[in-house]
C-alpha positions in Angstrom: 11.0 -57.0 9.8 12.0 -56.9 6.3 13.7 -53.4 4.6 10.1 -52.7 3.3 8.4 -52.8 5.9 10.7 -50.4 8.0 10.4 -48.2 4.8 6.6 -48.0 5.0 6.7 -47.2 8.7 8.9 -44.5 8.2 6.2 -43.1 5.3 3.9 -43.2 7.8 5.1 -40.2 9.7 6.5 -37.8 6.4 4.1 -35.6 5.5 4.0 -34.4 1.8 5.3 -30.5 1.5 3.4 -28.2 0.9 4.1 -26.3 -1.9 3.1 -22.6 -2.9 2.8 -21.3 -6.3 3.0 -17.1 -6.5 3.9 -14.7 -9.1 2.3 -11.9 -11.1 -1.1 -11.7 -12.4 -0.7 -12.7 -15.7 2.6 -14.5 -15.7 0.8 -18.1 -16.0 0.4 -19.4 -11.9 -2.9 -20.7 -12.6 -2.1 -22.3 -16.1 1.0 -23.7 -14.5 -0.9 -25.6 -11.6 -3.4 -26.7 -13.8 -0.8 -28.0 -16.4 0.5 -30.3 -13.6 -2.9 -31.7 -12.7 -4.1 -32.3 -16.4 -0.6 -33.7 -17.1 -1.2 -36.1 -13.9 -4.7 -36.9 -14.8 -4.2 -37.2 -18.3 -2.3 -40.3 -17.3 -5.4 -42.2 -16.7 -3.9 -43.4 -13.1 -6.9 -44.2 -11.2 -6.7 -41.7 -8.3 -3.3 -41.0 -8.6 -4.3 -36.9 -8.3 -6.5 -36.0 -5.7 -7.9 -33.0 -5.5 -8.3 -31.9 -1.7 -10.1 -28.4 -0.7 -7.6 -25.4 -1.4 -5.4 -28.3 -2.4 -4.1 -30.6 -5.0 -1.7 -33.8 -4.0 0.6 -35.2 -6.7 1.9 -38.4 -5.2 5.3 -39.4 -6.0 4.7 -42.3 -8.4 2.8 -40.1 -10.6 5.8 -37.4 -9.9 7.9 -40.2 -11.6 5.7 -40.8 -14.2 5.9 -37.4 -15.5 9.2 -36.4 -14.7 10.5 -39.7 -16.4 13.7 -40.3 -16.8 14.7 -37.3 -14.3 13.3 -38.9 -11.2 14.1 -42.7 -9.6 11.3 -43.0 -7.3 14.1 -45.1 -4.8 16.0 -41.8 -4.1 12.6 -40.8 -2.3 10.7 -41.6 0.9 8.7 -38.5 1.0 5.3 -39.0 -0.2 4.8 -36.3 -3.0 3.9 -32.7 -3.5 0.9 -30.5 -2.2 0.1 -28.1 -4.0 -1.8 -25.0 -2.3 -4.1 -23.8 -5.0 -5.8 -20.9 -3.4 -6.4 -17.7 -5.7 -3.6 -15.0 -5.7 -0.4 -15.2 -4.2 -1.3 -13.8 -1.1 -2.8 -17.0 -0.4 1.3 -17.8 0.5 2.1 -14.4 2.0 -0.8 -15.0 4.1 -0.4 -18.1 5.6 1.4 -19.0 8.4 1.8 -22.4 10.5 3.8 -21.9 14.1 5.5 -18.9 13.2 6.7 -19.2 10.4 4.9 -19.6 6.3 2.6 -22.1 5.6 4.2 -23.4 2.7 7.2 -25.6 3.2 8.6 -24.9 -0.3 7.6 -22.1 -3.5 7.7 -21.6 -6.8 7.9 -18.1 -8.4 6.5 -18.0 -11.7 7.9 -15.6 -14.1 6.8 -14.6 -17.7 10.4 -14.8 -19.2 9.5 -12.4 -22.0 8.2 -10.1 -19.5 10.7 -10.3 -16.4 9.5 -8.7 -12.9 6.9 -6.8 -12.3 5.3 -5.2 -9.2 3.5 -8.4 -8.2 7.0 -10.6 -8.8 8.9 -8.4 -6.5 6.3 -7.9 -3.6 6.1 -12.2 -3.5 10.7 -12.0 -3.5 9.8 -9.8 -0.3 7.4 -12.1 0.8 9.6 -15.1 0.2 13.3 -13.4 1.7 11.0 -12.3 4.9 9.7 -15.8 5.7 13.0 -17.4 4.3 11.1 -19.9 2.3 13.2 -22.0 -0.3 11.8 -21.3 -3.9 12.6 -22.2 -7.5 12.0 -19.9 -10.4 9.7 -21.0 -13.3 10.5 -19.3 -16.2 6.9 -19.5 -18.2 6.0 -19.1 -21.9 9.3 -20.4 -23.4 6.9 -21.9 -26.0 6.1 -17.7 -27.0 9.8 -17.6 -28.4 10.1 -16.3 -31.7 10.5 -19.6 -34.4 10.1 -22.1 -31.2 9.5 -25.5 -32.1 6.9 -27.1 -29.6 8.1 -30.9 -28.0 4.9 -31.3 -25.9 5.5 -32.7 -22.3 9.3 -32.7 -22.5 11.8 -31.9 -20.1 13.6 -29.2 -20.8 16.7 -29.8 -22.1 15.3 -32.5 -24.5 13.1 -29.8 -25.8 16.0 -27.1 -26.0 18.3 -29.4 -28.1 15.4 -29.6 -30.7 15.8 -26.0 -31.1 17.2 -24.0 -34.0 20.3 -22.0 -33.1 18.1 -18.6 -33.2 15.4 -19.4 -30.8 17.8 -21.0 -28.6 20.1 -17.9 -28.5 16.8 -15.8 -28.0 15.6 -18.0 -25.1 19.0 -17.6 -22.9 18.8 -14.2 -23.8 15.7 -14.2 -22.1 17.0 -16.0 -19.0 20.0 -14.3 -18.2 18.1 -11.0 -18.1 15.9 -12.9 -15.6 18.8 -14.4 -13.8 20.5 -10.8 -13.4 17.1 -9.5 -12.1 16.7 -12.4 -9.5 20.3 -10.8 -8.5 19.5 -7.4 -8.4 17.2 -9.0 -5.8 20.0 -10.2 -3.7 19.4 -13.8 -5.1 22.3 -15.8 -6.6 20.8 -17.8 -8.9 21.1 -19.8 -12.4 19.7 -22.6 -14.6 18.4 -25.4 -12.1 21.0 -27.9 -13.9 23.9 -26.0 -13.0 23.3 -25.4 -9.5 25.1 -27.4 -7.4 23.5 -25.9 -3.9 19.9 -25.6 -3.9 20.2 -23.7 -0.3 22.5 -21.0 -1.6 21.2 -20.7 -4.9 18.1 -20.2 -6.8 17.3 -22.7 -9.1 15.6 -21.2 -12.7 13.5 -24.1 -14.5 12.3 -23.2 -18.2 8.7 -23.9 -18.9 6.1 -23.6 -20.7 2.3 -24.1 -18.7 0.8 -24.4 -22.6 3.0 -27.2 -24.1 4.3 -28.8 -20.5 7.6 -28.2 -21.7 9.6 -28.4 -18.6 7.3 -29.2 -16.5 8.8 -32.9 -15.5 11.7 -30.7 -14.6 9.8 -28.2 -11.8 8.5 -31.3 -10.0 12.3 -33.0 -9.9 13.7 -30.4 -8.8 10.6 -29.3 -5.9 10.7 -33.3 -5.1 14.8 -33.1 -4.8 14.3 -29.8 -2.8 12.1 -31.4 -0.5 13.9 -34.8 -0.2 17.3 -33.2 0.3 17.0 -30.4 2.5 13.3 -30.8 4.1 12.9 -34.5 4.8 13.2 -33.2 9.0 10.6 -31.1 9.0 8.0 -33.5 7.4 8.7 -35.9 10.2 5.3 -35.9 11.7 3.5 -37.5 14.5 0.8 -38.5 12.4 -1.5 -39.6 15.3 -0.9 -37.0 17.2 -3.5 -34.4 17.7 -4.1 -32.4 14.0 -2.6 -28.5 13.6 -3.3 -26.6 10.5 -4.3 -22.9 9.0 -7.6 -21.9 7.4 -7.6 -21.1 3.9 -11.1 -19.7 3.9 -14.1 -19.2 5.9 -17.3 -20.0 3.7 -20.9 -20.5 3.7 -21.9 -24.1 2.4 -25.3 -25.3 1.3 -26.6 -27.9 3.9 -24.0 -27.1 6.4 -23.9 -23.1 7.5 -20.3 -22.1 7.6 -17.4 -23.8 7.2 -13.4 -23.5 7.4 -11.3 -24.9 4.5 -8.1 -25.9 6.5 -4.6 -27.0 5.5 -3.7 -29.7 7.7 0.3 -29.7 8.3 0.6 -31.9 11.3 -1.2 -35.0 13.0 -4.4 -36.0 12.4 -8.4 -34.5 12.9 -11.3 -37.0 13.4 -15.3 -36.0 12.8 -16.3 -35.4 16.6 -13.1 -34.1 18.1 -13.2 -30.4 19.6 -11.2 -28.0 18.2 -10.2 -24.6 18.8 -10.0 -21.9 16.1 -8.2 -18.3 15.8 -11.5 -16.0 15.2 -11.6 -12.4 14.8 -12.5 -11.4 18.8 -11.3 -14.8 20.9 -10.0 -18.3 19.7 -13.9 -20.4 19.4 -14.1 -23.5 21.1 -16.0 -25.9 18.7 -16.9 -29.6 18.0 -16.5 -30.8 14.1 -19.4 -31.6 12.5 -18.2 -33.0 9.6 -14.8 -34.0 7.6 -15.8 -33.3 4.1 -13.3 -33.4 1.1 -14.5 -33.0 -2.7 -15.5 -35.8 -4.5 -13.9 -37.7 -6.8 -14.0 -36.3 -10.4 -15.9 -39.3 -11.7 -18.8 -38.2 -9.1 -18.8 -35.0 -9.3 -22.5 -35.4 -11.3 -24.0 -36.3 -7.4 -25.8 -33.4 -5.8 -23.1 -33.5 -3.0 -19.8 -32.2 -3.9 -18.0 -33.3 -0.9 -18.0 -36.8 0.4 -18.0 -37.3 4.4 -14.9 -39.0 5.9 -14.2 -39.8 9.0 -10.7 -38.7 10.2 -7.9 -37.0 7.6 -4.0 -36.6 8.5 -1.4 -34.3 7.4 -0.5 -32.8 4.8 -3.8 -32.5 3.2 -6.9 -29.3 2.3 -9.8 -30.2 4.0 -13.1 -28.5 4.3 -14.5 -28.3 8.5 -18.4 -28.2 9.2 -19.2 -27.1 12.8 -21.1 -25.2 14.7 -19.9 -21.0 15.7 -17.1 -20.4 13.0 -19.0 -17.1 12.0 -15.8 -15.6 13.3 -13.7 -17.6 12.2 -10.4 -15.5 10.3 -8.6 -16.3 6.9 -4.9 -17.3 7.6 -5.7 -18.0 11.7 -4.4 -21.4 13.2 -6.5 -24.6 14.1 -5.6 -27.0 16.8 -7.6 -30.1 17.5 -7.6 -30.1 21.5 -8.0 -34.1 22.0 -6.0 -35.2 25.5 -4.9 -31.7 26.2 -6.0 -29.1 28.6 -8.1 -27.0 26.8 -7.6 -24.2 28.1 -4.0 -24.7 26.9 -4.8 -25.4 23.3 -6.6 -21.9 23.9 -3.5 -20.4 25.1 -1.2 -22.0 22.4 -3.8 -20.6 19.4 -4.0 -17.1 21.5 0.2 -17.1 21.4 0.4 -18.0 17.7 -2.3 -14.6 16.7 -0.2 -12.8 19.0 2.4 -13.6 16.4 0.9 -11.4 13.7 1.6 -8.1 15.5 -0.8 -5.3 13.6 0.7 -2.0 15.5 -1.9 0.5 15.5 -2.1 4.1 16.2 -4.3 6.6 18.2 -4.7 8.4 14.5 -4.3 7.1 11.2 -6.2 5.2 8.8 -8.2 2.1 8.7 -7.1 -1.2 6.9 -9.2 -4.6 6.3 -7.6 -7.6 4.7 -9.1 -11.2 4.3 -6.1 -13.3 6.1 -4.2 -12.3 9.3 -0.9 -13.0 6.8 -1.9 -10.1 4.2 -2.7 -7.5 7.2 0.7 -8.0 8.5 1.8 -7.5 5.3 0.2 -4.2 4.3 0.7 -3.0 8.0 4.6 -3.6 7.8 4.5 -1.6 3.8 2.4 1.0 5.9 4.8 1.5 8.5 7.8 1.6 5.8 5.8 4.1 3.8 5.5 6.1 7.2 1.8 6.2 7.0 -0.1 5.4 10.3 -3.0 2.8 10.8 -5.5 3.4 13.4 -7.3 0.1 13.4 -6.0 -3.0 11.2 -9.1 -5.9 11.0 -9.2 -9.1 9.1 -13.2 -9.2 7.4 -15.3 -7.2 4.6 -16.0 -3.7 5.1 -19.0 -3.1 7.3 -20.4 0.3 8.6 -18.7 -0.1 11.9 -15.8 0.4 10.5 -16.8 3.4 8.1 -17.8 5.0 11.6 -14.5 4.4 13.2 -12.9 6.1 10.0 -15.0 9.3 11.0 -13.3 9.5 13.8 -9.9 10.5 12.2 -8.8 13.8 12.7 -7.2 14.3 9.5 -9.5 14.3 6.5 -6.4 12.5 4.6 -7.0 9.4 7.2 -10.8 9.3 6.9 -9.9 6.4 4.3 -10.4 2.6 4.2 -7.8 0.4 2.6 -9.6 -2.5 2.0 -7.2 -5.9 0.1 -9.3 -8.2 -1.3 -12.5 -8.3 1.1 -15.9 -6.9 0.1 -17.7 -3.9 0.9 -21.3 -4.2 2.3 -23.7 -2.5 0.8 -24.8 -0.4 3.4 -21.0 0.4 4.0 -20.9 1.6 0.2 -23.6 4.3 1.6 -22.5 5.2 4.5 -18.9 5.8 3.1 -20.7 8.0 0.5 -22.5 10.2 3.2 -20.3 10.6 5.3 -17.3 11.3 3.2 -15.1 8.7 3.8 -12.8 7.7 0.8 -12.3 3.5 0.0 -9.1 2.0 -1.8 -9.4 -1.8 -2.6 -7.5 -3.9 -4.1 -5.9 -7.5 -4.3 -2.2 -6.0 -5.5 -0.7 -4.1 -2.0 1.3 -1.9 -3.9 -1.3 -0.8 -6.0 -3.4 -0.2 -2.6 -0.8 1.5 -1.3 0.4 3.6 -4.5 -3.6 4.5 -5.1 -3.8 6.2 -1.3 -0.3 7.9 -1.8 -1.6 9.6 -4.9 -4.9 10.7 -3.5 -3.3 12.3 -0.4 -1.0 13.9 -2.5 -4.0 15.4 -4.4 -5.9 16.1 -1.4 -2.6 18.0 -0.1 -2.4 20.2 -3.4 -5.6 21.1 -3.3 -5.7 22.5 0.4 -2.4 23.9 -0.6 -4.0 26.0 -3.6 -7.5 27.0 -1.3 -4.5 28.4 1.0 -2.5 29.9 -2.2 -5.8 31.8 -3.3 -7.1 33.0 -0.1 -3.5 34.5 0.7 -2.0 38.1 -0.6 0.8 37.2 -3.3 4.1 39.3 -3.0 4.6 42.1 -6.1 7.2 44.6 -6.6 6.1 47.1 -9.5 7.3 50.7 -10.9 5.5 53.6 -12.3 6.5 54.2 -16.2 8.1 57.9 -16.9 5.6 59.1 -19.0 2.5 57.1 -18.3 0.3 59.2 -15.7 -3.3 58.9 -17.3 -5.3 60.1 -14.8 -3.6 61.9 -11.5 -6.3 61.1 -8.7 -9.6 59.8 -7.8 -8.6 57.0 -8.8 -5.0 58.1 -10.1 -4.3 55.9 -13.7 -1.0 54.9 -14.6 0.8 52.5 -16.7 3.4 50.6 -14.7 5.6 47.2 -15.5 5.6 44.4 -13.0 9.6 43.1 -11.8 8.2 40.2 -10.0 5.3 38.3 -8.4 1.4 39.4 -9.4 0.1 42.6 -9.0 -3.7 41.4 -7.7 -6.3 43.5 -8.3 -8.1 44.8 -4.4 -4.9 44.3 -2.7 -3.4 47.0 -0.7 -0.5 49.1 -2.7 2.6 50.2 -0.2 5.8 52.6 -0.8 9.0 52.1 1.4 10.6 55.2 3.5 13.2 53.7 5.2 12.3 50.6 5.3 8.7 51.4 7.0 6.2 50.5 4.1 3.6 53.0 3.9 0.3 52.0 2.4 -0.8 54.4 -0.9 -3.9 52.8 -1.8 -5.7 49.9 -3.5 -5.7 48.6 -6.9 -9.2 48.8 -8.1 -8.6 47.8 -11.7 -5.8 46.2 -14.3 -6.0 46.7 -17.9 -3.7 44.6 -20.4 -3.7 46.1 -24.0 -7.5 47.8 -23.1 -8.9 44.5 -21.7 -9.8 44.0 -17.8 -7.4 41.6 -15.9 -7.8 40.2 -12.5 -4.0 39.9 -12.1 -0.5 41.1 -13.9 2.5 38.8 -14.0 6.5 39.9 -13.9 7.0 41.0 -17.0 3.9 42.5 -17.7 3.7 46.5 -18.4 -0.2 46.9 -17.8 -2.3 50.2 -16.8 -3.6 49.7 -12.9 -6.2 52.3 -11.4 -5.2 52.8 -7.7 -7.9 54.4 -5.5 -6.2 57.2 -2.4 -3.0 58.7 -3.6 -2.6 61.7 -6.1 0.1 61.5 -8.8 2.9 64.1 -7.6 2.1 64.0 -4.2 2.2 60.6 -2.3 3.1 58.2 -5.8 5.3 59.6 -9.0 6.7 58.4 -12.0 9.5 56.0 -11.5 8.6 54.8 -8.4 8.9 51.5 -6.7 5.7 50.5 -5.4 5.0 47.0 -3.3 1.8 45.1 -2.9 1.2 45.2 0.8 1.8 41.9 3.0 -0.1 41.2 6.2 3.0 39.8 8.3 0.8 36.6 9.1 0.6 36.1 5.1 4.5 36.6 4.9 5.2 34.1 7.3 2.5 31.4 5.7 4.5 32.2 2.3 8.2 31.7 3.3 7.1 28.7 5.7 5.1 27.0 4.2 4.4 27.6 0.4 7.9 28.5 -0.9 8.2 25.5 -2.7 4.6 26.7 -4.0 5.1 29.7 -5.9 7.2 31.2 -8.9 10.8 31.5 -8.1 10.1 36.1 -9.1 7.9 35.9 -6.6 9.4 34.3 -4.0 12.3 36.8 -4.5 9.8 39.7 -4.2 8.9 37.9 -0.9 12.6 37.9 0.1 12.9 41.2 -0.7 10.0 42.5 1.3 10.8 40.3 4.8 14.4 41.6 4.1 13.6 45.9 4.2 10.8 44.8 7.2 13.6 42.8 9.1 16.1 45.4 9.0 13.7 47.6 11.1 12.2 44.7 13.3 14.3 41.4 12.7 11.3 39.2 14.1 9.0 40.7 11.4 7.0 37.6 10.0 8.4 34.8 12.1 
């Protein structure tokens, strides 16, 4: 046996990585994966790029064509790069083969003009939780000021054909990001001076416009994967096929379907297979292998072309028969020699993985992948805010009735990341007062419900506020009787808190306050006033006492507390009112506690 022939049995059984791409909205993940297929295409190699479902595989000799000079295709064994190519980077955070994420190997895009954002630092969570190695791509360098475009080149060729300014303007640019990837906890640094890729994180310049750079991020994911990966692709590629669904989707001519990254062995059209769905793993025969058709015919009225067995690592789309239940993000398991009732076991094992805790009260969360309701459960439970039922699947007026049951109006809510809302759920929602969040950001989700129970707890505090009797202290001006009784007019000046017209007026004797009377009417300057603030000298009609018998000038008068009202105030709503009258309050419990040291607690 010849030295190549021991070399292609080895390729047999390494699978290619899989790779993720994640980052912020805008920062360029999309334009990035589609630079790396038009650069591949663009080099006319007849099928050197295939585009797989969810899925886009860049095989190492067309690696080494673009990368050039950067890559010797000898110092590999490993067949290429697979790139997953699903929308938003949940599509990474969401994914999971046994235990652990679905993507062997990341890249963290990064608008270096723009540094992190929300989005940049959820997917470092998301990458320092699943311990995936990643590489920074620093997009856009081609939007630096007096940048002089060197199409397709790797990087440092590019940089040297820079002027001095847009070069000093560019590392500017990258050492900010470097310091923020270490803010992070990350140690990273340009990808050409780090020496080890497991302790550092590599930070490739790019630009997804020009391809500047771009030869660079597939060296250096290739060298990743070679150097410290090259284990884990060993697969058994005949054994029995294990992969993840991407999606679950109705197809034309074929009812649902799975879209499936397969990460180990091999699936065949006929073979049973057993799939995580939303109630039980379903026990169901393939169909049909179907994987999109070539570019050159994609004019045929079929998009996908029939084949009859696939092996790892590669997207492909599953037709069979029950996968209505079928969940985003759950494993797949092709049963073959096995007990089946195993395989059942082993997919039942790997969904009790995702571990949604849920409460007796709380809210109610739906997510489209098991991946991204672990997510926003764990952020939850940081946040300290309870779920009471956690579902993969669109919104549907089941769970709109489960949210009724809530005790809490602040948990009659939905959180719903990226999934759709039924119609009818829209309605019901609507009727029966139940509030919806969605969104495919989980901070935002997150930050949106925080604000509205914040609201929701203002506003209850303020219908509490108004329906409650305010503390006042206030004294008769010498000088300012204008009426003596019936009701008995004079002009008075308020120390602190609001003087309320109807509430009760009271007079200490020793320490006992005695009620006077009730304010039946507030005039400021000759105009009618609902209520007087400290500071204010107003006029105030009080209905029961006489001037020179039970009130006089100079006194100290009090509005009158109900001791329930006292204790709401200094329990509950001190934080709520104006620091005067708060001390009115304080002044009030402390001549009632001196007679009864209970009073109002």
């Amino acid at each position: 046996m010849s030295d190549t022939d021991t070399h292609e049995t080895e390729t047999q059984s390494l699978r290619t990585p899989i790779v993720a791409v994640l980052g912020h909205v805008d920062h360029g993940k999309t334009s990035l994966l589609d630079k790396i297929r038009g650069s591949t295409v663009i080099e006319g190699e007849a099928g050197a790029i295939t585009q797989h479902i969810g899925a886009t595989a860049v095989p190492l000799d067309v690696v080494s064509k673009v990368a050039g000079k950067l890559v010797n295709p000898d110092d590999f064994d490993l067949p290429g790069l697979l790139f997953i190519d699903t929308p938003g980077h949940h599509s990474f955070t969401t994914l999971r083969s046994r235990g652990g994420a679905l993507a062997d190997i990341a890249i963290l895009v990064v608008d270096v003009n723009d540094g992190f954002q929300p989005q940049t630092e959820e997917a470092i969570n998301i990458l320092k939780q699943s311990q995936t190695p990643f590489v920074v791509a620093a997009n856009k360098i081609d939007t630096t000021p007096g940048w002089n475009p060197q199409t397709d080149a790797p990087v440092q060729q590019t940089y040297e054909a820079q002027s001095d300014r847009a070069r000093s303007t560019l590392d500017g640019s990258l050492y900010e990001l470097i310091g923020e990837l270490s803010d992070a906890g990350f140690s990273a640094d340009l990808y050409w001076r780090v020496q080890n890729f497991q302790n550092n994180i590599g930070v490739v310049p790019v630009s997804a416009e020009t391809g500047e750079g771009v030869p660079d991020v597939l060296t250096v994911l290739m060298g990743l994967a070679q150097r410290y990966m090259r284990e884990d692709m060993e697969i058994d590629v005949g054994g029995p096929g294990a992969g993840t669904v991407l999606e679950v989707k109705e197809e034309k001519g074929f009812g649902t379907t799975i879209d499936v990254v397969l990460y180990d062995g091999t699936i065949h059209a006929d073979e049973t297979i057993v799939v995580g769905g939303k109630n039980e793993p379903i026990v169901t025969d393939v169909r049909a292998l179907l994987k999109p058709r070539p570019l050159a015919e994609i004019r045929t009225e079929d998009r996908f072309e029939k084949v009859d067995s696939i092996a790892a690592a590669s997207g492909v789309k599953i037709a069979a028969p029950d996968l209505d239940d079928a969940m985003a993000g759950a494993p797949v398991r092709v049963v073959r020699d096995r007990e089946i009732d195993d395989v059942i076991a082993e997919v039942q094992a790997e969904l009790a993985e995702v571990e949604v805790g849920t409460q007796e009260e709380g809210i109610t969360v739906k997510a489209d992948t098991l991946g991204s309701l672990e997510a926003i459960v764990s952020t939850l439970e940081e946040q300290e805010i309870p779920v009471m039922r956690a579902e993969v699947g669109d919104v549907a007026p089941r769970d709109i009735r489960f949210a009724t049951t809530a005790d809490e109006p602040k948990h009659r809510t939905i959180l719903a990341f990226n999934v759709d809302t039924l119609a009818e759920a829209a309605d019901e929602a609507d009727q029966r007062d139940v509030r919806m969040f969605d969104s495919d950001v989980i901070y935002q989700l997150i930050e949106e419900y925080e604000e509205y129970v914040d609201e929701m707890e203002r506003a209850q505090q303020q219908t509490v506020l108004d329906n409650i009797t305010r503390p006042a202290r206030f004294r008769i001006l010498e000088d300012h009787v204008f009426r003596q009784n019936d009701p008995a007019v004079v002009g008075v000046e308020v120390m602190s808190g609001t003087v309320r017209n109807n509430s009760f007026v009271a007079k200490f004797e020793a320490n006992e306050p005695k009620r006077v009377g009730s304010i039946k009417g507030i005039q400021e300057q000759g105009e009618d006033v609902d209520e007087a603030r400290a500071g204010s000298r107003v006029s105030v009609a009080i209905d029961g006492p006489t001037v020179g018998r039970q009130i006089d000038e100079g006194d100290e008068l009090w509005i009158e507390l109900p001791e329930k009202h006292a204790k709401i105030l200094e329990q509950e709503l001190s934080d709520d009112i104006p620091a005067d009258e708060l001390e009115a309050l304080q002044m009030y419990l402390d001549k009632q506690r001196k007679r009864d040291p209970f009073w109002g607690k």
